[in-house]
C-alpha positions as CSV (number, residue, x, y, z in Angstrom):
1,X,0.0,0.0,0.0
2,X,1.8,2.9,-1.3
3,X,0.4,6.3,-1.6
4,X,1.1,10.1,-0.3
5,X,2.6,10.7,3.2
6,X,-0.3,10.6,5.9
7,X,-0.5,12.1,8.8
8,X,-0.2,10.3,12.1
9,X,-3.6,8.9,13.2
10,X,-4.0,10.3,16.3
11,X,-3.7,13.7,14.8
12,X,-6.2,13.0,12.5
13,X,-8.4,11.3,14.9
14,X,-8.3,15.1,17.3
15,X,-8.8,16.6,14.4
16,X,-12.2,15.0,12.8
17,X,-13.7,14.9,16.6
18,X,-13.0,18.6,17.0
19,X,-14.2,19.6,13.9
20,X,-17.4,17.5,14.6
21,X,-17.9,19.0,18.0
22,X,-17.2,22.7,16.9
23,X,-19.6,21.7,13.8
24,X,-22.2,20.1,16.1
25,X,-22.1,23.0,18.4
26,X,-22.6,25.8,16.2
27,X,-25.4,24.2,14.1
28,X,-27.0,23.3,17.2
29,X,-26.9,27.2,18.1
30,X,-28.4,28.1,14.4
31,X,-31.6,25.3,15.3
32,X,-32.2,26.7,18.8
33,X,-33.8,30.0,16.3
34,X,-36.9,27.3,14.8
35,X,-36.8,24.5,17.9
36,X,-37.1,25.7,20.9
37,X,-35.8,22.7,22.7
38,X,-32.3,22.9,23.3
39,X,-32.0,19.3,23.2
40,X,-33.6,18.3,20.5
41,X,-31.7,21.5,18.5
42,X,-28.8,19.4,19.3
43,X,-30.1,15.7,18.6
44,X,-31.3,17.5,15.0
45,X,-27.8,18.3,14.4
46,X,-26.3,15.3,15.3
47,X,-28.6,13.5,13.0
48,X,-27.8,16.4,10.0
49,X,-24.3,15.5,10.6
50,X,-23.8,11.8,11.1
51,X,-24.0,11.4,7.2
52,X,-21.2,13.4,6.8
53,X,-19.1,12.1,9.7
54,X,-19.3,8.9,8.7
55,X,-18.1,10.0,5.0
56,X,-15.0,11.4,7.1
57,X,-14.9,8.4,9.4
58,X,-15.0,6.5,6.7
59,X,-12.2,8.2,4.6
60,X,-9.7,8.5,7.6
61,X,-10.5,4.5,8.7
62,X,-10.5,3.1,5.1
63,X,-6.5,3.4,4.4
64,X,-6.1,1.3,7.3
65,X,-8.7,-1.1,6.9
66,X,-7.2,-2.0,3.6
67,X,-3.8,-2.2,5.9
68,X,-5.4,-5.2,7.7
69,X,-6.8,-7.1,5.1
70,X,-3.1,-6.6,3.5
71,X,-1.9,-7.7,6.8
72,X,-4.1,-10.9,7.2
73,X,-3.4,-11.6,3.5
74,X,0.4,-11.4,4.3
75,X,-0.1,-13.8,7.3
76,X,-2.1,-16.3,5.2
77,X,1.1,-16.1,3.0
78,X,3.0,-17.1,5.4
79,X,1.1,-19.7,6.6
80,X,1.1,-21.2,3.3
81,X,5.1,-20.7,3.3
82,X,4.7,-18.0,0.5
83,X,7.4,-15.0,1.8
84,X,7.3,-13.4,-1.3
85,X,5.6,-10.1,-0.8
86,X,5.3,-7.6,2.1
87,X,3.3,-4.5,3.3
88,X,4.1,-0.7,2.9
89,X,2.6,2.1,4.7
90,X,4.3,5.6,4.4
91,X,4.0,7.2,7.6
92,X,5.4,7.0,10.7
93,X,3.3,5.9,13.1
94,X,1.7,2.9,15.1
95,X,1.0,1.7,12.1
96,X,4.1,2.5,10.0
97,X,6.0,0.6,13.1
98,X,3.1,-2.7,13.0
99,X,3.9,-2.6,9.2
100,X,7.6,-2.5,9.8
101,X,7.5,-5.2,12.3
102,X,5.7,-7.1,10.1
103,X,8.1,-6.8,6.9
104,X,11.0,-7.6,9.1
105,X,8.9,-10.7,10.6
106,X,8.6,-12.1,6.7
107,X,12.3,-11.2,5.6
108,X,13.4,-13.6,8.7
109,X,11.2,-16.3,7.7
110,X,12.2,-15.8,4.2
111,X,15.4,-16.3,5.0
112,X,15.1,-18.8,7.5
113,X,12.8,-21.0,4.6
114,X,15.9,-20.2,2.0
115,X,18.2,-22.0,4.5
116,X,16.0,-24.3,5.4
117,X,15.5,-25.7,1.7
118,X,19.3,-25.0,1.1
119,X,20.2,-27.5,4.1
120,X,17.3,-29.7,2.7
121,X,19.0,-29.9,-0.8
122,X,22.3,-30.6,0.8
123,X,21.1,-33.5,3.1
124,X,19.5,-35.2,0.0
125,X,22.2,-35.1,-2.1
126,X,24.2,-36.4,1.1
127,X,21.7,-38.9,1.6
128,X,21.8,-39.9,-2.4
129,X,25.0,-39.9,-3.1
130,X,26.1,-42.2,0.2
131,X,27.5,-45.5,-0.6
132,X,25.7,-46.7,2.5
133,X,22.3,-48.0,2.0
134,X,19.5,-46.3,3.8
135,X,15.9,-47.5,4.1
136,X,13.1,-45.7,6.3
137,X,10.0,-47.9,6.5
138,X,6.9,-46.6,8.5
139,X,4.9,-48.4,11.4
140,X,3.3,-50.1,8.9
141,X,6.6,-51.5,7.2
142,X,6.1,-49.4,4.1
143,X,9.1,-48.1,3.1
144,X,9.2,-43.8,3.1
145,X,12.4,-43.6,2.1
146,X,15.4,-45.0,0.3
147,X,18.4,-43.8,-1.1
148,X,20.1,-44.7,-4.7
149,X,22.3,-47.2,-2.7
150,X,19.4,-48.9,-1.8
151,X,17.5,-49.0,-4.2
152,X,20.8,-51.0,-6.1
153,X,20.9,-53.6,-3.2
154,X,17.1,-54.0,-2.4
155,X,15.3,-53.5,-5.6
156,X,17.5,-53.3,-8.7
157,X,17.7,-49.9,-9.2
158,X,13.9,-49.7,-9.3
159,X,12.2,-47.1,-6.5
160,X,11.2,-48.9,-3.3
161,X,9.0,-45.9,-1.8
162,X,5.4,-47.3,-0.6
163,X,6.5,-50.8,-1.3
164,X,6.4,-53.1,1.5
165,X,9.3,-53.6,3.4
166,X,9.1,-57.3,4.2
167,X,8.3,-58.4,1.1
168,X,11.4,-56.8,-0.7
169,X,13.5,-58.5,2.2
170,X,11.7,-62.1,0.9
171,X,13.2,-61.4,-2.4
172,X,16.7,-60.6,-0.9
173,X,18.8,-63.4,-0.6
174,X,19.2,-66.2,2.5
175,X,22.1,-63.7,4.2
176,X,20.4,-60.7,4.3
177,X,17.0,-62.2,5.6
178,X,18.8,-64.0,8.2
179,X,20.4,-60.7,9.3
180,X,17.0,-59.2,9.9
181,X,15.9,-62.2,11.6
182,X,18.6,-62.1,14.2
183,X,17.8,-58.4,15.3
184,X,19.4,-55.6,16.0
185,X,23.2,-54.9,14.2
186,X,25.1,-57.2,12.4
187,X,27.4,-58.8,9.7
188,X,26.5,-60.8,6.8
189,X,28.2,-61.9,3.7
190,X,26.9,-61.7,-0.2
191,X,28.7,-64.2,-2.8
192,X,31.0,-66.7,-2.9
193,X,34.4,-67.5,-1.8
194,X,35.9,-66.1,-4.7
195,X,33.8,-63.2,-5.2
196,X,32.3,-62.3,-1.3
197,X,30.7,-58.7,-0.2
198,X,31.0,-58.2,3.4
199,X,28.1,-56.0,4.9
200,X,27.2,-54.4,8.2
201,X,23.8,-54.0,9.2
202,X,22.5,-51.3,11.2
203,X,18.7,-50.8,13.0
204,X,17.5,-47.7,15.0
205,X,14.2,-46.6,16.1
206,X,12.7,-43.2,16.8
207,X,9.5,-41.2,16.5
208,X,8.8,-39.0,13.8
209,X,5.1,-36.8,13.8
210,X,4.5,-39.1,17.0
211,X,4.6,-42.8,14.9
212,X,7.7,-44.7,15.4
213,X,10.2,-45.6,12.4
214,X,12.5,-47.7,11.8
215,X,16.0,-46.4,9.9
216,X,17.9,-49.0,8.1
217,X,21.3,-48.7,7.2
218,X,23.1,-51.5,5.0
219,X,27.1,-50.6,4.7
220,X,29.4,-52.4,2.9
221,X,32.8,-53.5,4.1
222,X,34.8,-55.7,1.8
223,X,37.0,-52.9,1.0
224,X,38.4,-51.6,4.4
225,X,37.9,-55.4,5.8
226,X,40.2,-56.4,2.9
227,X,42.5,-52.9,3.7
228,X,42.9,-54.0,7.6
229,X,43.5,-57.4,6.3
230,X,46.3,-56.4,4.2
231,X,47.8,-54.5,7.3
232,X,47.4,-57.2,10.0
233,X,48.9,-59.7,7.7
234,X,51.7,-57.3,6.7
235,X,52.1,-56.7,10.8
236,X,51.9,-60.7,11.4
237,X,54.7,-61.2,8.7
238,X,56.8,-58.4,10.4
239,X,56.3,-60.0,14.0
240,X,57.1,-64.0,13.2
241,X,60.0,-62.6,10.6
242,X,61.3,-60.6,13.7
243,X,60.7,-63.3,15.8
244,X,62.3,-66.5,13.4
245,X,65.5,-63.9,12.8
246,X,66.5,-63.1,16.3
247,X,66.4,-67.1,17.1
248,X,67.5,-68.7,13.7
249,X,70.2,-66.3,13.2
250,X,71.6,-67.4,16.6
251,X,70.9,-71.2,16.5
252,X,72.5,-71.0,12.6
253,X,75.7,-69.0,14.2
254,X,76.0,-71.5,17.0
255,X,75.3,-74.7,15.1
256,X,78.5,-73.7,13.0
257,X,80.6,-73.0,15.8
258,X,79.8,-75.6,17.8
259,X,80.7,-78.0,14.6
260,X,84.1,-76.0,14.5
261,X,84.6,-76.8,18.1
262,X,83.9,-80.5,17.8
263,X,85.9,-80.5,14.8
264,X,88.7,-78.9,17.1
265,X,88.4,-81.3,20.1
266,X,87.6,-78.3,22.1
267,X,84.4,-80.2,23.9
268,X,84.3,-77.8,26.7
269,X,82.9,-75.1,25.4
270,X,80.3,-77.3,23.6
271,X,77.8,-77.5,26.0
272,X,77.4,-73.7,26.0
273,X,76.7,-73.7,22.4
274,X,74.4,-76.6,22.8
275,X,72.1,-74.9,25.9
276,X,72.1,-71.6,24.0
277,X,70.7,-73.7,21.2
278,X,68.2,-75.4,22.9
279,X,67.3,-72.2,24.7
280,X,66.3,-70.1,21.2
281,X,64.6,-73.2,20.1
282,X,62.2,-73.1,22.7
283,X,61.6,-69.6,22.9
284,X,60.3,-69.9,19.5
285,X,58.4,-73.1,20.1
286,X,56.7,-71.2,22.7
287,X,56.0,-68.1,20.3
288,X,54.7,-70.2,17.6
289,X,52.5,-72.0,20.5
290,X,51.0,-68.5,21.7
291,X,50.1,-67.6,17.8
292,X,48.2,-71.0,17.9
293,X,46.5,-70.2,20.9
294,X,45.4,-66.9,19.4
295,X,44.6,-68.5,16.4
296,X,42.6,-71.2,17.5
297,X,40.3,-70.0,20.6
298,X,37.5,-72.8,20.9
299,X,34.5,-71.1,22.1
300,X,33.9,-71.1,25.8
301,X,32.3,-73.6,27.5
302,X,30.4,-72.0,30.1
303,X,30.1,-73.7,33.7
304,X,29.5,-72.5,37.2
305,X,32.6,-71.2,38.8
306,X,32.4,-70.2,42.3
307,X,35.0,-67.0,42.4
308,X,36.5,-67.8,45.6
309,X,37.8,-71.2,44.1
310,X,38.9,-69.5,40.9
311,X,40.5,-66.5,42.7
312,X,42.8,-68.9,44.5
313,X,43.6,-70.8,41.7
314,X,45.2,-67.5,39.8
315,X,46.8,-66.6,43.2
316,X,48.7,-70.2,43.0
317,X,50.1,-68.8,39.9
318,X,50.6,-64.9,40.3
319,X,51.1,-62.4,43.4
320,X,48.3,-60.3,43.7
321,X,45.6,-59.0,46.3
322,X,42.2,-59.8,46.0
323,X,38.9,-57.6,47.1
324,X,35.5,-57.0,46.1
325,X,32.7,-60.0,46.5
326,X,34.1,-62.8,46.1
327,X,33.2,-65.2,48.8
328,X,29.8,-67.1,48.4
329,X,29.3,-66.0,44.7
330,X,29.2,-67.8,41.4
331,X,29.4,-67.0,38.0
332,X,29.1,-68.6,34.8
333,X,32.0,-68.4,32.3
334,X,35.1,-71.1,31.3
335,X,37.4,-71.3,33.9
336,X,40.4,-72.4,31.8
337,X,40.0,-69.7,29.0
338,X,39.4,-66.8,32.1
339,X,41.9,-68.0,33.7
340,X,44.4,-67.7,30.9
341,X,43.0,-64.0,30.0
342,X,43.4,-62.8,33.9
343,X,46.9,-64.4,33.9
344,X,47.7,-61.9,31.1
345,X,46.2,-58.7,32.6
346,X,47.9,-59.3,35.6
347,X,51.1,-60.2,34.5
348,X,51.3,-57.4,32.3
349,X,50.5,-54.8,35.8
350,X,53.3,-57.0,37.3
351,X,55.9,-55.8,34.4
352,X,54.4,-52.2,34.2
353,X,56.9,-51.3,36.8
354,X,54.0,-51.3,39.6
355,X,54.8,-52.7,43.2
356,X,53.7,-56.3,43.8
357,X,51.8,-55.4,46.5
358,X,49.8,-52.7,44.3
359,X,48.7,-55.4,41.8
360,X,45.1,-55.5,42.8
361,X,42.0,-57.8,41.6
362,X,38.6,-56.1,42.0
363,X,35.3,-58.3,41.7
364,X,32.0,-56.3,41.9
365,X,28.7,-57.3,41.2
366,X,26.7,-55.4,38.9
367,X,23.0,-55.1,36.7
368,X,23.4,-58.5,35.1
369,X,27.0,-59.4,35.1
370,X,30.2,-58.8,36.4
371,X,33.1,-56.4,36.4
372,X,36.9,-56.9,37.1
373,X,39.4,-54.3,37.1
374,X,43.1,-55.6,37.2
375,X,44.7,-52.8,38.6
376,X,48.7,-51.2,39.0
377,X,50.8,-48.5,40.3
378,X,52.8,-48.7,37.0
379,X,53.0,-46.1,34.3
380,X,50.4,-46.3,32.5
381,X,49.4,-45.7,28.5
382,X,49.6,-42.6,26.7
383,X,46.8,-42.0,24.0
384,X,48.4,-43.4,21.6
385,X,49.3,-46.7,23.6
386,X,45.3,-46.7,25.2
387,X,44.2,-46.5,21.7
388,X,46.1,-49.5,20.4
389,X,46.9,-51.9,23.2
390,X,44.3,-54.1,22.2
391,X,44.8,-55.2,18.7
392,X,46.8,-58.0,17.6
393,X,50.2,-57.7,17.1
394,X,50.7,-54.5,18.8
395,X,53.3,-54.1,21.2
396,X,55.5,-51.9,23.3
397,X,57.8,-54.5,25.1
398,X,61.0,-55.1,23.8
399,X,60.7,-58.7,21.8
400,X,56.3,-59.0,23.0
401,X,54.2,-60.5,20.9
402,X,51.3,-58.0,21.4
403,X,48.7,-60.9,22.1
404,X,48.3,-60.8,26.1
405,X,45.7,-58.2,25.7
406,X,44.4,-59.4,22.5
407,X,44.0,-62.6,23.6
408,X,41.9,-61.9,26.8
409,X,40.1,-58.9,24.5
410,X,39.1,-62.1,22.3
411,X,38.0,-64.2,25.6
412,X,36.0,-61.3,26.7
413,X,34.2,-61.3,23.5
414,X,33.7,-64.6,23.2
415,X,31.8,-64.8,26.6
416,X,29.8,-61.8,25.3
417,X,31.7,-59.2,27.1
418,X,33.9,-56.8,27.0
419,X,37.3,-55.4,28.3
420,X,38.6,-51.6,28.6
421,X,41.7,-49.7,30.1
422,X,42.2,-46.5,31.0
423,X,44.7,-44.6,33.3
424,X,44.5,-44.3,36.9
425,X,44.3,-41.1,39.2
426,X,47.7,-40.8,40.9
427,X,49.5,-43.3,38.2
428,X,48.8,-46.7,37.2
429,X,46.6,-48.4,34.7
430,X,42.7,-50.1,35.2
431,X,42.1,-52.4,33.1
432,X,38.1,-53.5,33.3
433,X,36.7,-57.0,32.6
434,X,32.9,-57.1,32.1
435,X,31.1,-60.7,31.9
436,X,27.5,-60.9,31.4
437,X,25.1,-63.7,33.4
């Protein structure tokens, strides 16, 4: 609404009612000559006039009731997510500041619907363009939702939206249905030997407009499972040719010498030869026996234990002080394979430089399972030790073999638990045991 400048409305407003009364009042006066009620003088001029006040009224009030029907038009606009027009008034008043108010209300929503669609255009092609497969199916198992990625794995490149869900996994193959079946995450294989896809499967649940959803995510792994492959074997290789070197080298040197020494007749100094010998050979018979272990962990079998048995069996073995709840209490685990795991933690806090008397064992109790932390007085693990410690292969001892930790990380698992370290307050490392029911 655009037009000459106005003047302000309350101005206007003391202007028309003075003009009406002055008006009023002096016709009034000019009827008292033929009606000689003073009253009714005045009620006759009122009624002479009201025509022409409400002309007035009418003219003043008519610029702004074209301003609110601009107004509620603008705020149907906006309720209909249409910023594209605003309101002008030119003068500067209540209404010139509503009006202003009111643009600056629809330039902010403009702009927050511009970035609104801009993030919205950038999430989809995110979304598209991922090479992880994303489904969203409704309460109803119709699918709302899915990505290019998808649509390849699921449907063959066709669109799967409003399809139902379960029966696009019925076409899948016996893998991927499986997967599903077991619930929650998992992994599952496509292929054959010779040509196998490794994927992850991924299932969460929320709300969305009050109905809950279900988001499926289908990732593919083959090509990082085969890159950390390639590394752990390259690390494995490193580690046994390390290992094989600094005992074959030796056993070669001393074979040879020993020969010359027989050859000699110098006999005495053939036993030395001989022990050292013996010595690297069963150093590496016990490295290749601790690969095996590794390499060949049955699964557990799970029995009854009571802890106050088991504790005493590990402190036969290894010098450390026990607390926590331990007498009267069973669990259910295999005693040989825990044992073997807590053997490890505990030796390792016995050669972190910790007193023996600060190697502790701590057995709690808690919501269905339970925890033990090994813990020492040594030096603990910088980040970049905490962050590694438990793979394979990885070790910061002089001539270790980097599968203590592994091995009881892979005992842990196997029971359905799981293990953690972390540094201590005042020095030392925890390392935390938890074993389910």
């Amino acid at each position: 609404m655009r037009g000459r400048k106005r003047l302000p409305l309350r101005l206007v407003f003391a202007a028309l009612a003075l003009a009406y009364m002055l008006a009023t009042a002096a016709l009034s006066v000019l009827l008292a000559n033929w009606i000689p009620s003073p009253w009714l003088a005045a009620a006759a001029a009122v009624g002479i006039l009201a025509p022409l006040m409400w002309y007035h009224v009418h003219r003043a009030f008519g610029p702004m009731l074209a301003l609110f029907r601009a107004l509620a038009g603008t705020v149907a606009g906006y309720r209909d997510g249409d910023f594209a027009f605003g309101v002008a008034w030119d003068s500067n008043d209540e209404l010139g500041a509503l009006v202003a108010s009111h643009n600056a209300l629809g330039d902010a929503l403009r702009d927050q619907r511009l970035g609104l669609v801009q993030r919205e255009l950038l999430l989809d092609t995110m979304v598209q363009n991922t090479p992880v497969a994303m489904v969203l199916v409704d309460p109803s198992r119709r699918v709302v939702h899915a990505n290019l990625a998808a649509r390849k794995l699921l449907g063959e490149g066709r669109k799967l939206e409003g399809q139902d869900f379960d029966a696009l996994l019925a076409q899948t193959p016996d893998a991927v249905r499986e997967a599903f079946e077991r619930g929650g995450d998992g992994l599952f294989s496509l292929g054959d030997a010779d040509n196998e896809d490794i994927y992850h499967l991924a299932r969460r649940h929320f709300r969305l407009n009050g109905r809950r959803h279900e988001l499926v995510l289908l990732r593919q792994l083959t090509a990082e499972l085969r890159r950390q492959e390639v590394q752990t074997w390259k690390k494995v290789i490193r580690v046994i040719s390390h290992e094989l070197n600094n005992s074959l080298a030796p056993i070669a040197s001393l074979a040879h010498s020993g020969a010359e020494l027989l050859r000699r007749g110098q006999l005495e100094r053939l036993p030395i030869a001989l022990a050292t010998i013996e010595e690297r050979a069963r150093h590496l018979e016990g490295f290749i026996r601790d690969y095996a272990r590794f390499a060949k962990l049955p699964a557990p079998r799970v029995d009854a234990v009571p802890w106050s048995r088991f504790i005493a069996q590990l402190r036969s073995q290894v010098q450390f002080v026990a607390e926590g709840a331990i007498e009267d209490n069973v669990a259910r685990f295999d005693s040989a394979q825990m044992e073997q795991a807590l053997l490890n933690l505990l030796k390792n806090a016995h050669e972190s430089g910790s007193p023996a008397d600060s190697v502790h064992l701590l057995l709690r109790r808690i919501v269905d399972g339970w925890r033990i932390d090994v813990l020492d007085r040594g030096q603990g693990m910088n980040e970049a030790v905490l962050a590694n410690a438990l793979l394979p292969f990885y070790s910061t001892k002089r001539g270790g073999t980097g599968l203590g930790l592994a091995l009881a990380r892979e005992i842990a698992e196997a029971h359905g638990g799981r293990i953690a370290l972390m540094n201590r307050d005042g020095g030392g490392l925890c390392v935390s045991l938890v074993l389910p029911d």
